[in-house]
Each structure stands twice: as C-alpha cells, then as structure tokens.
C-alpha positions in Angstrom: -0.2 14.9 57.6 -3.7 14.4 56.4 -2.5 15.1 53.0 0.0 12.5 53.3 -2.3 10.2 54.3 -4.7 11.1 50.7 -1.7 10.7 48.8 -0.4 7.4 50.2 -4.7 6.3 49.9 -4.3 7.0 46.0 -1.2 5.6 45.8 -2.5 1.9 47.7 -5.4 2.3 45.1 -3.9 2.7 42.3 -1.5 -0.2 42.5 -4.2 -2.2 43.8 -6.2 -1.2 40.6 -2.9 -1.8 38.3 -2.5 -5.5 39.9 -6.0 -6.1 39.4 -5.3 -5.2 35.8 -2.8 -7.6 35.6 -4.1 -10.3 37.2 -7.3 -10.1 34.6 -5.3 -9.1 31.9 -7.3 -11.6 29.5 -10.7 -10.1 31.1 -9.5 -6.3 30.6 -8.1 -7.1 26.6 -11.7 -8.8 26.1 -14.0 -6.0 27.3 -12.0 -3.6 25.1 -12.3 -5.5 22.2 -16.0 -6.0 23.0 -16.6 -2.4 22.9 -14.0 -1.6 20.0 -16.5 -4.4 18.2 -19.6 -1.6 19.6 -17.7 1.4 18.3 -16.1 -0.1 15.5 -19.0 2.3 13.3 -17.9 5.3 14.3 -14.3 4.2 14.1 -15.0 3.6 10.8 -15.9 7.0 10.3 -13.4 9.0 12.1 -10.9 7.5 10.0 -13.0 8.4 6.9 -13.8 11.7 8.1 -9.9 11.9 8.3 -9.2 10.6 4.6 -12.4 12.6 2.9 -11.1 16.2 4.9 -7.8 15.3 3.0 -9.6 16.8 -0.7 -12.2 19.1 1.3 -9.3 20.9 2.7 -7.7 21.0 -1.3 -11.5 21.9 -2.8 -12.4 25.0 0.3 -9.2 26.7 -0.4 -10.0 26.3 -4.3 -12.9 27.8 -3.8 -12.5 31.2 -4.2 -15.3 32.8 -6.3 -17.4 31.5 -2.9 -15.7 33.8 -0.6 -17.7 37.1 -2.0 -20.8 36.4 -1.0 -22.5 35.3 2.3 -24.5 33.0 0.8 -21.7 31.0 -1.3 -19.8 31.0 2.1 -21.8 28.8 3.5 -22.3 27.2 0.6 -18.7 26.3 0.0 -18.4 23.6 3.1 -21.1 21.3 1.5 -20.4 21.6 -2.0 -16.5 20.6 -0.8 -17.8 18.1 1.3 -19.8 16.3 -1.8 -17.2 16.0 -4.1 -15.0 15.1 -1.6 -17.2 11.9 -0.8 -17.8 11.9 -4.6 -14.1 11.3 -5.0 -13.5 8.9 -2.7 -16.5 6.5 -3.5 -14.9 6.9 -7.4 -11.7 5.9 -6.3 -12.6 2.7 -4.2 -15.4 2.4 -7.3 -12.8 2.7 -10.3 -10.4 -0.2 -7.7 -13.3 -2.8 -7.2 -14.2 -2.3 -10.9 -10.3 -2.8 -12.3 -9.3 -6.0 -9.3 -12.8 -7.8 -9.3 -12.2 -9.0 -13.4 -9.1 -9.3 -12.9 -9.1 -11.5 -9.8 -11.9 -13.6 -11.8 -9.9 -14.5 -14.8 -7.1 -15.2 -12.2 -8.7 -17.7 -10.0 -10.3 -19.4 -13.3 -6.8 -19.7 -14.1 -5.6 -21.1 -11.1 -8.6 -23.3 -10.5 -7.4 -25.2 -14.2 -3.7 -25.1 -13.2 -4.0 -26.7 -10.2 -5.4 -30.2 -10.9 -2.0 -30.2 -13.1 0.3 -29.1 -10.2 -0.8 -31.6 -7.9 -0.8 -34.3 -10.3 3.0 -33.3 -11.0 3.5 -32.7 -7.2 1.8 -36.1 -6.6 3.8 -38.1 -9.0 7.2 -36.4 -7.6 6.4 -37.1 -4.3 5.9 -40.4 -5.0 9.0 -40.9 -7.2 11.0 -39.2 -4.2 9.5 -41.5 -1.5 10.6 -44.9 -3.8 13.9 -43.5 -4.2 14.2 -42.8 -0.3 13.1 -46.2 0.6 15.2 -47.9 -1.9 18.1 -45.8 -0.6 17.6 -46.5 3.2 16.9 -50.0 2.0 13.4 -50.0 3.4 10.5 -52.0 2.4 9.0 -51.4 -0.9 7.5 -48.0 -1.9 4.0 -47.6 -0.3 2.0 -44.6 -2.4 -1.1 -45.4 -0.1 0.0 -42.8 2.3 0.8 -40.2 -0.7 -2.5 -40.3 -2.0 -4.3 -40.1 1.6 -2.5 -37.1 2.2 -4.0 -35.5 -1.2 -7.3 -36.6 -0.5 -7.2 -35.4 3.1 -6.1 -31.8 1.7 -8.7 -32.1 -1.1 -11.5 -33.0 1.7 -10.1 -29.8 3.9 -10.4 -27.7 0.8 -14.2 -28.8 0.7 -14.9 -28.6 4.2 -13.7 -25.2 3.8 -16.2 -24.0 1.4 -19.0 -24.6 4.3 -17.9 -21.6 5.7 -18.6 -19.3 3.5 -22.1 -18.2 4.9 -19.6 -16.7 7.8 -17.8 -14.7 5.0 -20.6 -13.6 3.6 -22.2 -12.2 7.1 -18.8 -10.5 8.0 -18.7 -9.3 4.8 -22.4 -8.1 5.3 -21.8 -6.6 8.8 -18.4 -4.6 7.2 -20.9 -2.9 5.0 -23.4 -2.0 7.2 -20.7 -0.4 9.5 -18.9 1.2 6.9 -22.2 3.0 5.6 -23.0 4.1 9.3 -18.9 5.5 9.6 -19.8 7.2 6.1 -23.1 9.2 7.8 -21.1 9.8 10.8 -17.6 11.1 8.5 -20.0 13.9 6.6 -21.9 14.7 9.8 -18.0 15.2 11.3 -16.5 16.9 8.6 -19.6 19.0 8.1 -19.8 20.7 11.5 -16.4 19.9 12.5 -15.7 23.4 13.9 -19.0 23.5 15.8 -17.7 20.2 17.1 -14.4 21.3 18.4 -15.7 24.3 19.9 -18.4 22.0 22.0 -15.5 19.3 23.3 -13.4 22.3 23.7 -16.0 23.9 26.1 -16.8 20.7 27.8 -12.9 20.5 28.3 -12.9 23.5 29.9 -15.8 23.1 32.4 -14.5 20.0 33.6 -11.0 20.3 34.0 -8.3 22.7 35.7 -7.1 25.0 33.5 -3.5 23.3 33.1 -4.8 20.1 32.7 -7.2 21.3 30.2 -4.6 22.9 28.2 -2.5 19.9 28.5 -5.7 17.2 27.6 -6.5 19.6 24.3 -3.0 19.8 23.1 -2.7 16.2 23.2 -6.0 15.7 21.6 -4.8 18.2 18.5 -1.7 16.3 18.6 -3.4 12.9 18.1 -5.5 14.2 15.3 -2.7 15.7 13.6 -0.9 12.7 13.6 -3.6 10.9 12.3 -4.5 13.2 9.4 -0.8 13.0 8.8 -0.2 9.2 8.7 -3.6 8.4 6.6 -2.0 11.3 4.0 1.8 10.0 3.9 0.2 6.4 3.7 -2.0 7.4 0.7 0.5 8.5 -0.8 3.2 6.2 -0.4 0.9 3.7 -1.4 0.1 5.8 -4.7 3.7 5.9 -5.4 4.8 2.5 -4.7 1.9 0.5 -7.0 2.5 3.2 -9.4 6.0 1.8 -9.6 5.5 -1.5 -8.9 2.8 -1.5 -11.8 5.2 0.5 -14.4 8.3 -2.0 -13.8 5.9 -5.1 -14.9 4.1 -3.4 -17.7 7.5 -2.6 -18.9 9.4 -5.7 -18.9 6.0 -7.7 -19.8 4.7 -9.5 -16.7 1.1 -10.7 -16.6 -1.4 -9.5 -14.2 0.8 -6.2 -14.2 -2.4 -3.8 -13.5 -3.6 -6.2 -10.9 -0.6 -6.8 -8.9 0.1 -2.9 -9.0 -3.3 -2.6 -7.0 -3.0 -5.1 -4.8 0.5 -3.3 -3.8 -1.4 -0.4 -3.4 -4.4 -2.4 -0.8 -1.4 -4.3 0.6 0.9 -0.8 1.4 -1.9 -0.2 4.3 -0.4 -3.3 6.2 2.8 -2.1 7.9 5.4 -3.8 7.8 3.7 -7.0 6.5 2.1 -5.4 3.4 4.7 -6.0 0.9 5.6 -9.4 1.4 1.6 -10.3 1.3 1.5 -8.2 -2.3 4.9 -9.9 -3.1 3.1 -13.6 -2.4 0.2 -12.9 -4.0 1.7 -11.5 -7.2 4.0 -14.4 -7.4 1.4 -16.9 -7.3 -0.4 -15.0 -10.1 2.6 -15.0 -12.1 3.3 -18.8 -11.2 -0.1 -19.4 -12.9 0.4 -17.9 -16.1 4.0 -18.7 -16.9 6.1 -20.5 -14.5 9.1 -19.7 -16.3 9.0 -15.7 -14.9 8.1 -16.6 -11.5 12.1 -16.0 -10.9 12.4 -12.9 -12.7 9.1 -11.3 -11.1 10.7 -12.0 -7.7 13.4 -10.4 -8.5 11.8 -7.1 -10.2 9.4 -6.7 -6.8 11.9 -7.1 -4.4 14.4 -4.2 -5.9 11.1 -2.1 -6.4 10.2 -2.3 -2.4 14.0 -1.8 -1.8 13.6 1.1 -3.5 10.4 2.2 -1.8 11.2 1.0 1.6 14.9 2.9 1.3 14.0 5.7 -0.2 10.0 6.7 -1.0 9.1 5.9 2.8 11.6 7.8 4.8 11.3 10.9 2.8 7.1 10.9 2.9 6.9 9.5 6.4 9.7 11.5 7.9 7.0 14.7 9.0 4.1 11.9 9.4 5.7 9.7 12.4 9.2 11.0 12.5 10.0 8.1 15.7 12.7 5.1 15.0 11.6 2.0 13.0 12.1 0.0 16.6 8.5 1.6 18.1 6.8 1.5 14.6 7.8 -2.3 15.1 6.2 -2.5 18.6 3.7 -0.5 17.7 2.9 -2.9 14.6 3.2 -5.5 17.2 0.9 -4.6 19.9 -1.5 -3.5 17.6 -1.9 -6.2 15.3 -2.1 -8.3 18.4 -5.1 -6.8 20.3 -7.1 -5.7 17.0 -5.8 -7.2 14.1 -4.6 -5.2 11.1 -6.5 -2.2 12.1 -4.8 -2.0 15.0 -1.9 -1.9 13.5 -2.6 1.3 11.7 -4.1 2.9 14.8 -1.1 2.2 16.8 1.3 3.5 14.7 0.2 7.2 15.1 -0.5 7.0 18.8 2.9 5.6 19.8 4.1 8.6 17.6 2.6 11.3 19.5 3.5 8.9 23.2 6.8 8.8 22.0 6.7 12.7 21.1 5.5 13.3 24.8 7.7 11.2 26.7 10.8 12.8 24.5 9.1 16.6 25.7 8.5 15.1 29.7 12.3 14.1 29.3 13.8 17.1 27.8 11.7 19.1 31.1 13.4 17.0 33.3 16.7 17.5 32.3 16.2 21.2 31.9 14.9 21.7 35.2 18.0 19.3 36.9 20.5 21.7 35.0 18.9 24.8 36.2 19.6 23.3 39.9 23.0 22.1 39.1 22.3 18.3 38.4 23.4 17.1 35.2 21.9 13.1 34.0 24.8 11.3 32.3 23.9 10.2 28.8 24.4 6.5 28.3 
C-alpha cells in the first residue's frame, strides 16, 4: 500500500512537472538555448574532436614502427594527434584560400551587373504597367510609383550596410569559440581513454548496475552515431562537389571551382543544402553569361539526382540507417530550436531514439509471444 501510494506521488509529480513544461514551453526552449549559447564552445569542440579522431584513428594504426618501443608508444597518440589538426586546419586553409578570390571577383561582378539589371527591370516594369493600364483602360501610366519602389529597395540595401558591425562581432565571437572547441577537441582526443574510463566510473558509482549498463550503451551509441554521421557527411560532401565541380569544368561553366565548393559547404545543410548551392551557383552563372543560366540549371539538378538517388543512400545507409520521414522531423525540430546546427545534431540523435524505440518494441512483442499474446501488425 505504501508503495502504491510512492508510485502514484511520482506519477502526480511528474505530470504536474510535464504540464508545467507545457504551459512555459516558450520559457523552457529559451533557457536551453541560453545555455546551448554558454556551451556552444565546448560543442564546438566535441564535434571537432569527432572530425579530427576521423585521420588520428587512419595515422595510430599507420603507425607501426611506434609500436616497438615504450617510448614511441606514447609517442604515437600526439604525433597522430598533430597532424591530424595539421590536416584539418590545411583543408579549411586550402577552402578559404580557393572561395575568398573567387567570391571577390564574383561580387565585383555582380556589383557592375546590377545597376544594368535594374535599369532593364525598371524600364520593363514600366513598359508592363502602361500596357496594363492602357488595357484595363485606366488613367494614364504613372512611373512615380515604379521608381519609389526602386529607391525604397536601394535605401533598404543602404540601411542594410549599418549592420555590419553586428556581422563583424558574430563573426568575432564564432572565432573565439571555435579556438576554445579546438583546445578542448586535442585535450579530448588526447586523453580520450583516460576520459571514458573517469565517466565510466562516475557511471558506475552513481547508478544501479542495470541502469548503468543501459546509460553507457546509450552514450557509446550516441557517439558512434555521431562519428558515423560527421564521416558519411564528409564524405558525401567530397563526392558530390567533386562531381558537381567535374560536370561544369567539363561542359565550360564559369565559376566551376567555386560553385563545386560551395556544394561541398552547402552538403552540411540537410535537406536544404542543395537548393542553397543550386541558388547560389545560378546567380553566379546569371552574372557572367545569362545565356547558360538554363543549361547550368539543368546540369545541377541531374547531378544532385544523382547524388541524392544514389551517392547518399549507399554512404548514409550504415551512418543513420532510419526512413527519410524522421530525418525530415529531425531536420525540422532542429533547425527550429537551434538553427542549422541543430539540424545536424538532431539527425544522429533521432537515429539512435529511433534505434531504441525499434529494440523497446521488438522486447515487447517478444515477451507477449512468449505469454501467448500476439500484437496485430497494421
């Protein structure tokens, strides 16, 4: 009886504490992001330490002249580790160093095509609003309210420039936290195993022995899926600007090398990623020869077919092997709460969710056929 009454205490409490939860649901979603904002450093740096073990792993097992000796043993783990981080800064080096000229000479471009463009779109929107007029048989063409519009947008275009001491801060804050996440990624990777073995051991002293075994597989799980998602997304990123950059060398597009790595940035957004590549490629082709704005269109769509029907599946299969209708909600929720990072954090944790739920469910119906009780399958 007196357990009865514990039980039925926790349960009043709980939904007490879930209504609560829903009634501040604004509140709850601010302190998170408040202290996702705190953490966002060392968030940073778990998902470098995650990219950077990706070559320490390749470079340890390499290694092998520094298994003979004690020395080089311990040796091996920080000499991996340094031109692992080597490696990485090179690659994100050797990308700034190809996009930034490239992204210069494109927005000098666009900056003399545009007074052009909205001349032309000035003049046919005037042209079109006489002929509408003199069609409807209204009063005579007024382009007053044309040209306000233009100088309204021009003035908007202005006013935007005022904020660019904002940009410049964020910008300044990104760096800050992604040289603290760097610090914290080597300090990870370099005494990773010490590290397990202390949360492992904390695990232990704190929990019951099932639910520790349960909280530590879950942990490996979400690490695993991590380390697999970052690997299958650097990769299939790898592969699609490769491709993407090949088909426009080869049938002569400008701005091939730059489009090909801003497919490659762009691959990190789910879902959303290629159509932001595809826009922004277009536009650069628009600018240097409006005639193969068309054919470019063309080209990148049958490449993402192609990488989205075929490349994908086969890389992400083992990575996040649940249906395309969570890695949408998953996108969804995400991008929501935390923007574009939280759409690649979501992805793997509804993976390994969905991967638990499908193991709780699978129990279930084992244990009701063992007593006889069989669920009908819809």
């Amino acid at each position: 009886m007196r357990s009865l009454k514990k039980r039925d205490l926790r349960l009043v409490m709980g939904l007490m504490l879930f209504a609560f939860l829903l009634y501040r649901f604004d509140a709850v979603i601010g302190l998170v992001q408040a202290l996702i904002t705190i953490i966002t450093p060392f968030i940073i740096g778990a998902v470098l330490a995650l990219v950077i073990d990706l070559p320490m792993r390749f470079f340890e097992r390499r290694l092998f002249a520094f298994r003979k000796n004690e020395v080089l043993v311990k040796l091996r783990r920080g000499i991996s580790l340094a031109l692992s981080v080597i490696l990485v800064l090179a690659v994100v080096a050797m990308l700034m160093v190809f996009i930034i000229p490239e992204v210069i000479v494109a927005v000098e471009r666009l900056i003399m095509a545009v007074p052009g463009l909205l001349g032309d779109l000035e003049e046919w929107l005037s042209l079109s609003n006489m002929q509408i007029r003199n069609s409807l048989g209204l009063a005579e063409a007024d382009e007053s309210g044309v040209r306000d519009l233009f100088q309204r947008a021009y003035q908007f275009l202005i006013g935007g420039l005022s904020s660019s001491s904002g940009v410049v801060i964020s910008a300044a804050q990104f760096l800050l936290n992604v040289g603290i996440g760097l610090v914290f990624a080597i300090y990870l990777l370099f005494s990773k195993e010490r590290i397990k073995t202390q949360l492992s051991r904390l695990l232990t002293a704190l929990l019951p022995p099932k639910a520790d075994a349960y909280v530590q597989r879950v942990l490996h799980m979400l690490v695993q899926a991590y380390s697999n998602f970052i690997g299958g997304q650097l990769l299939q990123s790898l592969l699609s600007s490769a491709l993407t950059m090949a088909v426009l060398m080869v049938f002569g597009f400008p701005y091939a090398v730059l489009i090909g790595l801003i497919t490659f940035v762009a691959s990190f957004i789910p879902v959303f990623g290629p159509y932001i590549s595809g826009l922004l490629g277009l536009l650069l082709v628009f600018t240097a020869d409006p005639g193969q704005a068309g054919w470019f269109l063309l080209a990148f769509l049958i490449v993402q077919q192609l990488v989205g029907s075929v490349i994908y599946p086969r890389i992400m299969s083992g990575a996040i092997a649940i249906p395309s209708i969570w890695v949408l909600v998953a996108v969804t929720l995400g991008g929501g709460m935390f923007g574009i990072a939280g759409m690649l954090l979501f992805i793997p944790l509804v993976a390994v969710i969905y991967r638990l739920t499908a193991e709780f469910v699978r129990g279930r119906e084992r244990r009701r056929a063992e007593e006889g009780r069989y669920i009908d399958p819809l």
